[in-house]
N, CA, C and O atoms as a Tinker XYZ file with bonds, in Angstrom:
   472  protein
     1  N     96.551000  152.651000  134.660000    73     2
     2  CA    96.741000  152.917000  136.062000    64     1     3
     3  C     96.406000  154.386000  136.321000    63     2     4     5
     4  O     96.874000  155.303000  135.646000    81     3
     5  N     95.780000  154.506000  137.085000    73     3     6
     6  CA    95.235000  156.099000  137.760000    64     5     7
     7  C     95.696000  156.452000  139.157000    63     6     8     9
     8  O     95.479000  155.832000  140.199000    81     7
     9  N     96.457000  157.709000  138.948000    73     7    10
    10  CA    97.118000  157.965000  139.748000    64     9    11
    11  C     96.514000  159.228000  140.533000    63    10    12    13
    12  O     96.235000  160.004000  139.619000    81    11
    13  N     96.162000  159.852000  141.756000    73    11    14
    14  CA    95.885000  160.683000  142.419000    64    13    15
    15  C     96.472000  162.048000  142.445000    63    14    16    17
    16  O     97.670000  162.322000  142.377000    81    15
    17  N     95.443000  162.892000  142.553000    73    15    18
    18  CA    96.331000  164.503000  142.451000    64    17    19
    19  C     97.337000  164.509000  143.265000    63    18    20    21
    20  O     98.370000  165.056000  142.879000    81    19
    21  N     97.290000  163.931000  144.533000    73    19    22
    22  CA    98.757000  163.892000  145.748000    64    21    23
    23  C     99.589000  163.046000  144.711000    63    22    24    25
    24  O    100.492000  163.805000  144.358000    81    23
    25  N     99.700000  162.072000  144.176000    73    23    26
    26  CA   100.570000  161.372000  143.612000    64    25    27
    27  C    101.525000  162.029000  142.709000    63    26    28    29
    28  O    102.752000  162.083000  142.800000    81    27
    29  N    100.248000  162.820000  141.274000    73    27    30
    30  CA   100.939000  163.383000  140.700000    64    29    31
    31  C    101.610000  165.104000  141.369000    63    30    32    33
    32  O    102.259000  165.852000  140.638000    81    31
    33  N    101.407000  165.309000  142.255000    73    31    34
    34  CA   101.904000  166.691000  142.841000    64    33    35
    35  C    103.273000  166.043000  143.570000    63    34    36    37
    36  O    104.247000  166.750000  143.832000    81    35
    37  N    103.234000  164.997000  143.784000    73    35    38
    38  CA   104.551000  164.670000  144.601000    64    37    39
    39  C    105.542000  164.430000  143.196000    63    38    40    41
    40  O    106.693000  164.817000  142.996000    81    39
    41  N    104.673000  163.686000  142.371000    73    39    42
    42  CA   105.952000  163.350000  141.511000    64    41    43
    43  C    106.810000  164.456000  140.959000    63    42    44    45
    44  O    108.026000  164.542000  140.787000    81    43
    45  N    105.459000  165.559000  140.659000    73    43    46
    46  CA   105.974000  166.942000  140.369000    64    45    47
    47  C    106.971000  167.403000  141.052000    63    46    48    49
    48  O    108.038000  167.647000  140.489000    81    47
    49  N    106.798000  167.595000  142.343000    73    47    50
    50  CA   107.629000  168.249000  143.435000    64    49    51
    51  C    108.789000  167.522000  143.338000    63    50    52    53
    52  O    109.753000  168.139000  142.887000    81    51
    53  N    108.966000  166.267000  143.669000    73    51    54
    54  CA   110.232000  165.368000  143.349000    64    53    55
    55  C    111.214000  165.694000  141.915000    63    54    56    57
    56  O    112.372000  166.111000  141.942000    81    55
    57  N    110.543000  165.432000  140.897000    73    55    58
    58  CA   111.129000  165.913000  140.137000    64    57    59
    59  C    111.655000  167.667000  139.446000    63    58    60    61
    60  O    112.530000  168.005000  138.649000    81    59
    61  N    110.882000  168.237000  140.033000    73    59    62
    62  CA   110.893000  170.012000  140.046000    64    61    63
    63  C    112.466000  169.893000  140.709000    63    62    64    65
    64  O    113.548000  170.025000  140.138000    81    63
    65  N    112.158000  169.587000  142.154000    73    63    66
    66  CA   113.395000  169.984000  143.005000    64    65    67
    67  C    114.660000  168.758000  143.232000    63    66    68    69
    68  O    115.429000  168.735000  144.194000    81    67
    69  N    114.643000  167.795000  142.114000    73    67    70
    70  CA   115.766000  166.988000  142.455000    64    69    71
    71  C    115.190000  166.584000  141.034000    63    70    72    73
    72  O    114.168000  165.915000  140.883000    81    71
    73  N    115.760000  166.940000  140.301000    73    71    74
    74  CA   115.532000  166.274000  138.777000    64    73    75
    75  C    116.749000  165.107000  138.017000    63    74    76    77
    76  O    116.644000  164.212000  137.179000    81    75
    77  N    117.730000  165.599000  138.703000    73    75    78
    78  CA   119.107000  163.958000  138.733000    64    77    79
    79  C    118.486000  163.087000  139.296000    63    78    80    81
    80  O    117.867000  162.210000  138.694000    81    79
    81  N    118.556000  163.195000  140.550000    73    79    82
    82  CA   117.953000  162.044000  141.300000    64    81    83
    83  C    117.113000  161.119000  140.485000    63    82    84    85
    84  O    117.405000  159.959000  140.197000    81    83
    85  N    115.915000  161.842000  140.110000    73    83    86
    86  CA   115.056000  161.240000  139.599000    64    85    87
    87  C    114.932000  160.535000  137.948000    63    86    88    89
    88  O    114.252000  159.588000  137.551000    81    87
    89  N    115.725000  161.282000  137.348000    73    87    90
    90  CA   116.584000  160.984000  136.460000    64    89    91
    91  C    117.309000  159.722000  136.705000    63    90    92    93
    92  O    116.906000  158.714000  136.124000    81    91
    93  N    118.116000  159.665000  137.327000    73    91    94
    94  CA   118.730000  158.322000  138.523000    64    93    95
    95  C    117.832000  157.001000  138.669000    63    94    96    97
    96  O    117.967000  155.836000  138.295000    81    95
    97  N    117.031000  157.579000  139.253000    73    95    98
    98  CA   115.923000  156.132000  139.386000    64    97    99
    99  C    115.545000  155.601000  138.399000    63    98   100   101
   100  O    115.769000  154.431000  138.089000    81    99
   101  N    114.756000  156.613000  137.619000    73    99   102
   102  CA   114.650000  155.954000  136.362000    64   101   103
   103  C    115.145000  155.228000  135.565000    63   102   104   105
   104  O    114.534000  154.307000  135.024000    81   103
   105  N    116.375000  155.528000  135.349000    73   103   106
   106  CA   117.685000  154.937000  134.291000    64   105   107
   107  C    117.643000  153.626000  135.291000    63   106   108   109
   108  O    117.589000  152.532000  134.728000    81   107
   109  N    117.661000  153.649000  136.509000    73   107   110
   110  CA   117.747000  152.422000  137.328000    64   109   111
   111  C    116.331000  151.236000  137.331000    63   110   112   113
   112  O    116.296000  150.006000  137.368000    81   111
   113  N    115.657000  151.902000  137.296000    73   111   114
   114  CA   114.317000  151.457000  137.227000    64   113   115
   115  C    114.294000  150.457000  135.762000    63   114   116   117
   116  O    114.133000  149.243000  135.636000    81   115
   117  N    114.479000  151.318000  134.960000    73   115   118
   118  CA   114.848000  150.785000  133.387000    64   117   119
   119  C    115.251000  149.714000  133.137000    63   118   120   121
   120  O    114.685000  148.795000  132.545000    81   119
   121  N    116.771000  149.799000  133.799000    73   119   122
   122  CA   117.351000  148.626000  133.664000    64   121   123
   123  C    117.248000  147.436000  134.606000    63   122   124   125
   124  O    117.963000  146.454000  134.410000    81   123
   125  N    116.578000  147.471000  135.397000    73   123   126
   126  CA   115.718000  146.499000  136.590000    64   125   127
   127  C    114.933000  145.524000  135.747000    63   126   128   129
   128  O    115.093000  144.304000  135.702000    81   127
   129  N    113.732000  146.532000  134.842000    73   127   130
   130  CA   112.832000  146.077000  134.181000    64   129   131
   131  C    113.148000  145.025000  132.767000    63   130   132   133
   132  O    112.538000  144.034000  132.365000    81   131
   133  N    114.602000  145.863000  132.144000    73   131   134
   134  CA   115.263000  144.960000  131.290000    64   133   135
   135  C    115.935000  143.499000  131.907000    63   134   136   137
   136  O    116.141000  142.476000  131.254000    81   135
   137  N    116.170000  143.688000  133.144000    73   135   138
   138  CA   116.806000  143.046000  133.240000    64   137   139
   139  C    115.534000  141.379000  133.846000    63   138   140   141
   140  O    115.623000  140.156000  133.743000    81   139
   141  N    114.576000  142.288000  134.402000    73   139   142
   142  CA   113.574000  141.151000  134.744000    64   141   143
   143  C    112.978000  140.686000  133.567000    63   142   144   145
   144  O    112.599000  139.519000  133.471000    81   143
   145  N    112.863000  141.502000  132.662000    73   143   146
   146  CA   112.150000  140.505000  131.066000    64   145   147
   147  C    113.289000  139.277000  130.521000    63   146   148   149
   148  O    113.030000  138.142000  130.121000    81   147
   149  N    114.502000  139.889000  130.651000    73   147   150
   150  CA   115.733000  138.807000  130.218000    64   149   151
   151  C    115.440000  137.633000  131.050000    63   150   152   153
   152  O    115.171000  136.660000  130.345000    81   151
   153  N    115.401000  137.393000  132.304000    73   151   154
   154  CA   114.989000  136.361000  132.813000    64   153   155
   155  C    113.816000  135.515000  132.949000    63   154   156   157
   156  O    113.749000  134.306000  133.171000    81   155
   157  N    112.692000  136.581000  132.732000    73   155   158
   158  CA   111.494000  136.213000  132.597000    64   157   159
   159  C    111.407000  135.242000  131.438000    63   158   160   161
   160  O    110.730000  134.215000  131.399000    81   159
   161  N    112.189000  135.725000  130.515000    73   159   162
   162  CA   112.163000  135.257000  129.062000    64   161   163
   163  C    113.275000  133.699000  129.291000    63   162   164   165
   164  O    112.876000  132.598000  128.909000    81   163
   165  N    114.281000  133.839000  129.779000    73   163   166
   166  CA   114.539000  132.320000  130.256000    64   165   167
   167  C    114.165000  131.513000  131.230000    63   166   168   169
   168  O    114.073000  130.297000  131.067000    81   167
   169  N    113.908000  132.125000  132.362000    73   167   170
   170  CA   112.789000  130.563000  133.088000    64   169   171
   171  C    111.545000  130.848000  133.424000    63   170   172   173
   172  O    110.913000  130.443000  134.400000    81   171
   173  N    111.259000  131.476000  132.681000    73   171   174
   174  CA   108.873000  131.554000  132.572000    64   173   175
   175  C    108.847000  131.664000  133.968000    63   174   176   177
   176  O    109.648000  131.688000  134.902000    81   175
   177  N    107.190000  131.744000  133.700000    73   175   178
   178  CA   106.574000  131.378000  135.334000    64   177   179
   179  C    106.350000  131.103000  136.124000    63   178   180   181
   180  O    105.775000  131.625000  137.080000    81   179
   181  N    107.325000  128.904000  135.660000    73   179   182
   182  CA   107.084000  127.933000  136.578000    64   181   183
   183  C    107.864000  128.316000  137.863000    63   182   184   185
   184  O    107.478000  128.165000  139.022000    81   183
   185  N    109.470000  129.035000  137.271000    73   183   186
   186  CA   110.529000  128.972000  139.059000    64   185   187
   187  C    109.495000  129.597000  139.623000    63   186   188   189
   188  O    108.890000  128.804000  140.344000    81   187
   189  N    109.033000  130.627000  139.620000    73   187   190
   190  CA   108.222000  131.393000  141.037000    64   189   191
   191  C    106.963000  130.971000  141.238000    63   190   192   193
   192  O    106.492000  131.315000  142.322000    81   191
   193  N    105.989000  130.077000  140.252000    73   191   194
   194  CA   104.626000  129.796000  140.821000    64   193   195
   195  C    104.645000  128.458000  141.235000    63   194   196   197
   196  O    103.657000  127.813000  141.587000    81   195
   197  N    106.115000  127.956000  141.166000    73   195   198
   198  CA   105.972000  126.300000  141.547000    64   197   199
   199  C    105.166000  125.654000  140.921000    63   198   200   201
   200  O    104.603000  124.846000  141.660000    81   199
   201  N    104.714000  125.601000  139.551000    73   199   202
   202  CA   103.736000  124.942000  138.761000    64   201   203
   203  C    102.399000  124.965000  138.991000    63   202   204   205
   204  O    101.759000  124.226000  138.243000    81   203
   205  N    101.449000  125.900000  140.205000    73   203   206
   206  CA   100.623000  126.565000  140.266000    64   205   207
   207  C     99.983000  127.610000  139.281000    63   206   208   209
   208  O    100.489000  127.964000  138.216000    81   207
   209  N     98.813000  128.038000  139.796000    73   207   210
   210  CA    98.160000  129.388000  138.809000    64   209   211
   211  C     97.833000  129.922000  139.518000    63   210   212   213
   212  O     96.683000  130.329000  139.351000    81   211
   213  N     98.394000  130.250000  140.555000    73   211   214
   214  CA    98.402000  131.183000  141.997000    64   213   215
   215  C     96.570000  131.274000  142.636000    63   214   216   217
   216  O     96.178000  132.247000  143.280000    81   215
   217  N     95.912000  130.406000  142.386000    73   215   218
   218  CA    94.479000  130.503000  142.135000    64   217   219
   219  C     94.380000  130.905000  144.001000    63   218   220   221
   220  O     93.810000  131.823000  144.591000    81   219
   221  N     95.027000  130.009000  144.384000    73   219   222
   222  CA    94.357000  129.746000  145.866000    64   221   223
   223  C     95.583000  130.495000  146.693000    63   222   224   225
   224  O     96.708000  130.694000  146.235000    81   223
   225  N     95.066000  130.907000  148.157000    73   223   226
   226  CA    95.901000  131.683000  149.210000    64   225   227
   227  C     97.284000  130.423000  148.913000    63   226   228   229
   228  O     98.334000  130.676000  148.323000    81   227
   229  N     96.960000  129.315000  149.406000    73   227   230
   230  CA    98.160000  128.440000  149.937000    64   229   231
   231  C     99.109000  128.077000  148.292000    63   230   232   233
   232  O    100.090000  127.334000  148.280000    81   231
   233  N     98.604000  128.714000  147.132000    73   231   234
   234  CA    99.340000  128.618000  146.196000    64   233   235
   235  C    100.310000  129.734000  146.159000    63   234   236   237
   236  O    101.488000  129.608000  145.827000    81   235
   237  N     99.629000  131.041000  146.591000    73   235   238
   238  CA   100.277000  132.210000  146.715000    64   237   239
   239  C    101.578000  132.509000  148.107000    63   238   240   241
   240  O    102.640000  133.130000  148.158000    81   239
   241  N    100.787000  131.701000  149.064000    73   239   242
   242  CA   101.836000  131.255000  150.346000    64   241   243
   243  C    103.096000  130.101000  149.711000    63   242   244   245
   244  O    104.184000  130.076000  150.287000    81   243
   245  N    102.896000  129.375000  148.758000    73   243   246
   246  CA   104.086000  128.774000  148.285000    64   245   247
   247  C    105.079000  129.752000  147.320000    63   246   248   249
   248  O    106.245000  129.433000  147.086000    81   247
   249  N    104.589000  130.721000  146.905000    73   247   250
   250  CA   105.261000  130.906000  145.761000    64   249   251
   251  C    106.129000  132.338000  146.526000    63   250   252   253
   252  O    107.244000  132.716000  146.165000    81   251
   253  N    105.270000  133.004000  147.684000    73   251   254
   254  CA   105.997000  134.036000  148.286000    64   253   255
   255  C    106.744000  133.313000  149.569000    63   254   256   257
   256  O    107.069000  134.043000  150.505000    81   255
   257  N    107.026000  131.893000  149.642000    73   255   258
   258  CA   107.576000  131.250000  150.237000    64   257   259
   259  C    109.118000  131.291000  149.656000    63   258   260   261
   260  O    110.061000  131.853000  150.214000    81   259
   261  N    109.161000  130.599000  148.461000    73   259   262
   262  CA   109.624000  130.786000  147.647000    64   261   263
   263  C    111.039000  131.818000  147.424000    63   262   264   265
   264  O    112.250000  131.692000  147.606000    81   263
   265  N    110.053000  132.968000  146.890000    73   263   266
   266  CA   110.605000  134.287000  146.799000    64   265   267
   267  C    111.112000  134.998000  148.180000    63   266   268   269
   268  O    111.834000  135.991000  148.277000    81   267
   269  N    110.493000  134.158000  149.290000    73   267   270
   270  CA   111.412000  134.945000  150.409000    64   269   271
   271  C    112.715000  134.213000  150.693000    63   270   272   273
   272  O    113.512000  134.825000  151.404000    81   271
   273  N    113.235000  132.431000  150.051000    73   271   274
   274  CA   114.520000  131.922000  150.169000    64   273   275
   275  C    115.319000  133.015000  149.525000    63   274   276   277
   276  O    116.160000  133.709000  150.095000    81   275
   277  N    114.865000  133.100000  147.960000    73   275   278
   278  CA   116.054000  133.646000  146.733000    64   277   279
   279  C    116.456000  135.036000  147.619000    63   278   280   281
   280  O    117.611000  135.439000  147.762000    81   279
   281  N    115.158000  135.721000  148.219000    73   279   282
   282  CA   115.933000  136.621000  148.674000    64   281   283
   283  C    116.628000  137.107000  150.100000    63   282   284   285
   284  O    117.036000  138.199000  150.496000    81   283
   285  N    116.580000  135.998000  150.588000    73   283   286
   286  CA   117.387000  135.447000  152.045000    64   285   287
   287  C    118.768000  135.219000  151.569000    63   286   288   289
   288  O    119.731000  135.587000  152.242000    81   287
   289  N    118.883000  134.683000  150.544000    73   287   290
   290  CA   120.374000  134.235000  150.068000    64   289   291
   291  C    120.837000  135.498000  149.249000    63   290   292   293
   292  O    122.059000  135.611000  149.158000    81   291
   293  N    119.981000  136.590000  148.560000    73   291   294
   294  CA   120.604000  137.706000  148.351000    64   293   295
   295  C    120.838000  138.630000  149.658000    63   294   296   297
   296  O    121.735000  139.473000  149.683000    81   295
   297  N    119.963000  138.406000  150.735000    73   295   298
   298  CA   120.181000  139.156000  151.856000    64   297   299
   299  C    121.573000  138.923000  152.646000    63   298   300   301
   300  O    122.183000  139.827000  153.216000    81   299
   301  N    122.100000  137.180000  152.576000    73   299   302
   302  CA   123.058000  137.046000  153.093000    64   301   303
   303  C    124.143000  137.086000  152.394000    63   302   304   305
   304  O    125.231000  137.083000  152.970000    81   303
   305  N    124.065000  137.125000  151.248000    73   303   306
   306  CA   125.324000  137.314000  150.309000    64   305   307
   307  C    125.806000  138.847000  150.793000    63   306   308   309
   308  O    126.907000  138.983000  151.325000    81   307
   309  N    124.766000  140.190000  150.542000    73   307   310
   310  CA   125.550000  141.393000  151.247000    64   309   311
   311  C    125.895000  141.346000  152.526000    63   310   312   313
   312  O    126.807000  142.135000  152.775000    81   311
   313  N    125.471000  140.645000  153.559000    73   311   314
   314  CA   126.169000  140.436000  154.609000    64   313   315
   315  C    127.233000  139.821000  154.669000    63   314   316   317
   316  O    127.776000  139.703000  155.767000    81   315
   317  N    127.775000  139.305000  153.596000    73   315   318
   318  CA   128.732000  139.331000  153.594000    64   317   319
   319  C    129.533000  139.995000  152.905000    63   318   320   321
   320  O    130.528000  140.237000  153.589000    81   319
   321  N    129.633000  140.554000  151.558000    73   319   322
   322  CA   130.190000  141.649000  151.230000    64   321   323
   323  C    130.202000  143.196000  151.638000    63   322   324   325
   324  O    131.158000  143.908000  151.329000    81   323
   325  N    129.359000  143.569000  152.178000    73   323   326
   326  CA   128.666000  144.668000  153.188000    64   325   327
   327  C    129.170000  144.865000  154.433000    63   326   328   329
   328  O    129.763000  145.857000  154.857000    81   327
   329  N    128.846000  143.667000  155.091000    73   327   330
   330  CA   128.914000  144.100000  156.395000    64   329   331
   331  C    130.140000  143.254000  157.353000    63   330   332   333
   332  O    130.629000  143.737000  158.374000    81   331
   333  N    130.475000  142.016000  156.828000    73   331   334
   334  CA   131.759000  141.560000  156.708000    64   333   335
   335  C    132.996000  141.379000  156.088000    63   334   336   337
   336  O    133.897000  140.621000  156.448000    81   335
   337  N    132.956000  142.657000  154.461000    73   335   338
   338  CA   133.798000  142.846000  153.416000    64   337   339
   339  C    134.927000  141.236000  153.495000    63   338   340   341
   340  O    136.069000  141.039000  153.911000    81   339
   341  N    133.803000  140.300000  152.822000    73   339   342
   342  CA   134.421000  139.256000  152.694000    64   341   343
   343  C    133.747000  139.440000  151.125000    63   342   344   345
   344  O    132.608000  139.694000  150.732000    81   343
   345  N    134.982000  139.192000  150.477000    73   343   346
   346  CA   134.790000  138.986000  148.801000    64   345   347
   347  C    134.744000  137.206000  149.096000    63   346   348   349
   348  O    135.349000  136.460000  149.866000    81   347
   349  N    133.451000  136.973000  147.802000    73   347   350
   350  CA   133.893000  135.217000  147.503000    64   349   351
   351  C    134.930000  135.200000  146.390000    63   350   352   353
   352  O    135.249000  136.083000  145.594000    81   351
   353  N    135.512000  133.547000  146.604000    73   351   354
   354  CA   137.246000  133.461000  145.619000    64   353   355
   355  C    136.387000  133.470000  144.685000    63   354   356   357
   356  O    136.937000  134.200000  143.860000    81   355
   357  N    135.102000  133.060000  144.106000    73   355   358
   358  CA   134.277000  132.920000  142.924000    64   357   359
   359  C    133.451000  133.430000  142.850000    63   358   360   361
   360  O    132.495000  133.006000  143.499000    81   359
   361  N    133.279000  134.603000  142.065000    73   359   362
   362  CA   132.149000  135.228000  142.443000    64   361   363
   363  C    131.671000  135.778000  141.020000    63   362   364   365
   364  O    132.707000  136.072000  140.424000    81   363
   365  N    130.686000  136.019000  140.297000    73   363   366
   366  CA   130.258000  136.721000  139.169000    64   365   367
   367  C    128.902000  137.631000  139.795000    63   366   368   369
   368  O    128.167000  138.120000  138.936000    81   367
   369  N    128.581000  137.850000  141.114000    73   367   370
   370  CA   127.561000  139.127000  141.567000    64   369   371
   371  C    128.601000  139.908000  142.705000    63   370   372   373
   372  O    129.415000  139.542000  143.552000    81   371
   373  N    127.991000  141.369000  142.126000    73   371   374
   374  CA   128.329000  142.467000  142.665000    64   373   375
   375  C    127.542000  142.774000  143.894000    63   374   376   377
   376  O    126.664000  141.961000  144.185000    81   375
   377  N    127.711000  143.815000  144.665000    73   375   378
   378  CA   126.997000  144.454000  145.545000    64   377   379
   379  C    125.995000  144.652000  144.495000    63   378   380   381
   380  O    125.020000  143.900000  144.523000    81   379
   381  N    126.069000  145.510000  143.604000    73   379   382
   382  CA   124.905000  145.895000  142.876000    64   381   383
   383  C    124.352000  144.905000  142.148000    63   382   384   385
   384  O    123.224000  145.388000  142.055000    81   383
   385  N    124.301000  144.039000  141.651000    73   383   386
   386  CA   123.863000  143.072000  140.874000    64   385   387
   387  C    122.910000  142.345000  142.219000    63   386   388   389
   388  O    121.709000  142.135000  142.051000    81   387
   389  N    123.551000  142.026000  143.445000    73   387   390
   390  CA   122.899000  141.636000  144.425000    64   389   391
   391  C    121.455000  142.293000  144.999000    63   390   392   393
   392  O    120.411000  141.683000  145.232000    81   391
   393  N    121.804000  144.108000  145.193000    73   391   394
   394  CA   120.808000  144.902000  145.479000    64   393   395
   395  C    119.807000  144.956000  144.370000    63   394   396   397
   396  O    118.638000  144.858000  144.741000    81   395
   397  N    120.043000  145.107000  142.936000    73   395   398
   398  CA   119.115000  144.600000  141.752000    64   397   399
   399  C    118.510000  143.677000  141.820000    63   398   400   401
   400  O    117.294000  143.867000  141.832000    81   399
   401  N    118.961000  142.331000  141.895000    73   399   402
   402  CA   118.076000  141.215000  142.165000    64   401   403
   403  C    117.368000  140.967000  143.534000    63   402   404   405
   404  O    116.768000  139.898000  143.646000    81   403
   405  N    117.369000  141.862000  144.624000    73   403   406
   406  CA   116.067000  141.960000  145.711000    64   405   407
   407  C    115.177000  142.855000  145.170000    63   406   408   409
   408  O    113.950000  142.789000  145.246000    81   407
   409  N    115.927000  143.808000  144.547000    73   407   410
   410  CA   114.809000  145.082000  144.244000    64   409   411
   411  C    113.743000  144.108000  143.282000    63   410   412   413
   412  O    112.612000  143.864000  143.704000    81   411
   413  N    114.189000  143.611000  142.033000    73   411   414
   414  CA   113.070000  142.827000  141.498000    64   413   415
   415  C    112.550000  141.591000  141.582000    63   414   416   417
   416  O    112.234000  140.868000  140.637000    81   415
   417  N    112.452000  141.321000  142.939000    73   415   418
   418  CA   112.200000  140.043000  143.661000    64   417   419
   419  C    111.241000  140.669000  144.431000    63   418   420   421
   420  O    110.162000  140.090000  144.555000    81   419
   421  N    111.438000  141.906000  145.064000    73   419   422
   422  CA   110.258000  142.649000  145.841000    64   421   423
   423  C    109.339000  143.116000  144.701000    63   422   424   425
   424  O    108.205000  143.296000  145.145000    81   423
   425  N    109.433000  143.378000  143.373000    73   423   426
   426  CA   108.302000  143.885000  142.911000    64   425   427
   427  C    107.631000  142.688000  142.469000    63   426   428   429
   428  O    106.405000  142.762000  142.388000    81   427
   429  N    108.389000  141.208000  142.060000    73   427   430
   430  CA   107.759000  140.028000  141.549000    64   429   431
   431  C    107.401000  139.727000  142.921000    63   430   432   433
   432  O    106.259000  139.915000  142.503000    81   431
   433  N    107.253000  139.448000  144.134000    73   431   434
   434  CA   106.525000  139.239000  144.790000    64   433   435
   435  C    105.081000  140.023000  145.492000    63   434   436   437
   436  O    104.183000  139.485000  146.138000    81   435
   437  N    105.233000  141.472000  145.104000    73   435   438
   438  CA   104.280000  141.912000  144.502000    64   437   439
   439  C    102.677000  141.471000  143.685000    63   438   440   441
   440  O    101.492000  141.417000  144.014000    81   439
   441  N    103.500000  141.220000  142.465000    73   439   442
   442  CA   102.865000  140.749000  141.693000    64   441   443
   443  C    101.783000  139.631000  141.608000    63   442   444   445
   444  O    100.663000  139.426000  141.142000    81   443
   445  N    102.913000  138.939000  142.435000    73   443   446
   446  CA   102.593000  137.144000  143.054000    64   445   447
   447  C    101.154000  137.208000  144.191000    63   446   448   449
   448  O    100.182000  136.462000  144.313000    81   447
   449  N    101.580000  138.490000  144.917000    73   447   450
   450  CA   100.550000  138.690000  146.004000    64   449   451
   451  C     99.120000  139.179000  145.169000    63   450   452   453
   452  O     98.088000  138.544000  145.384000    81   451
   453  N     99.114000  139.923000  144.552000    73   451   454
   454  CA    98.000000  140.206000  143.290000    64   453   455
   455  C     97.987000  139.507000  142.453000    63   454   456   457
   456  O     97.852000  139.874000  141.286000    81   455
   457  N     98.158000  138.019000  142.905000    73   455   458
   458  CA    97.842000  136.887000  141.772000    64   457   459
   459  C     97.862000  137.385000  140.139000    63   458   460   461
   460  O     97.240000  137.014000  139.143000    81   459
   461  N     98.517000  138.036000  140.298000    73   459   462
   462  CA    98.993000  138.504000  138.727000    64   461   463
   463  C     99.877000  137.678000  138.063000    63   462   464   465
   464  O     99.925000  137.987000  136.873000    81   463
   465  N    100.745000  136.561000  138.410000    73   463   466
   466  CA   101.902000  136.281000  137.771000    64   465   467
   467  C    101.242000  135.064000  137.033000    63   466   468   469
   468  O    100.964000  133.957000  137.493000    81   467
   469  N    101.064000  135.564000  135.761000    73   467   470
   470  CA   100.461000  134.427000  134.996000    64   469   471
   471  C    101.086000  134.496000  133.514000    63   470   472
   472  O    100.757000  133.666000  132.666000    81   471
């Protein structure tokens, strides 16, 4: 991947003048990425390509179809812990576990859009 002199001057600047922060993301970033191979590694490619090879637009319109339910139901789960501080009686996801799994739902749909997910 090739990155642009603005790119790398920002990253510079970002990290020059806020080096926790960025520090921060990273460690976050990290464990995003661990955490998307763990799953990757238990249900493959089929949950998100619907048994497609993303070849065609309307394969890629199913699969970011898809990826916009899982993350409708993470969207409404913080609306309700968020913005109606209603805990569920059963619950094993956090606020954060919730905000983790959109964050790597937006980069796998990404992916999906650059027919990459193979």
């Amino acid at each position: 991947m090739e990155f642009t002199k603005e790119d790398n001057e920002a990253v510079k600047w970002c990290e020059d003048n806020h080096s926790e922060l960025c520090t921060e993301y990273k460690k976050i970033m990290m464990n995003q990425y661990i955490t998307f191979c763990k799953k990757h590694r238990n249900y493959g490619c089929g949950n998100i390509n619907v048994g497609t090879n993303l070849e065609t637009d309307s394969d890629v319109k199913l699969a970011l179809t898809g990826l916009w339910f899982r993350m409708n139901d993470k969207i409404q789960r913080l609306k309700q812990l968020v913005l109606l501080n209603k805990e569920a009686k059963v619950t094993t996801e956090s606020v954060k576990d919730t905000f983790q799994d959109l964050s790597i739902y937006g980069i796998i749909a990404q992916i999906v859009k650059n027919k990459q997910w193979k």
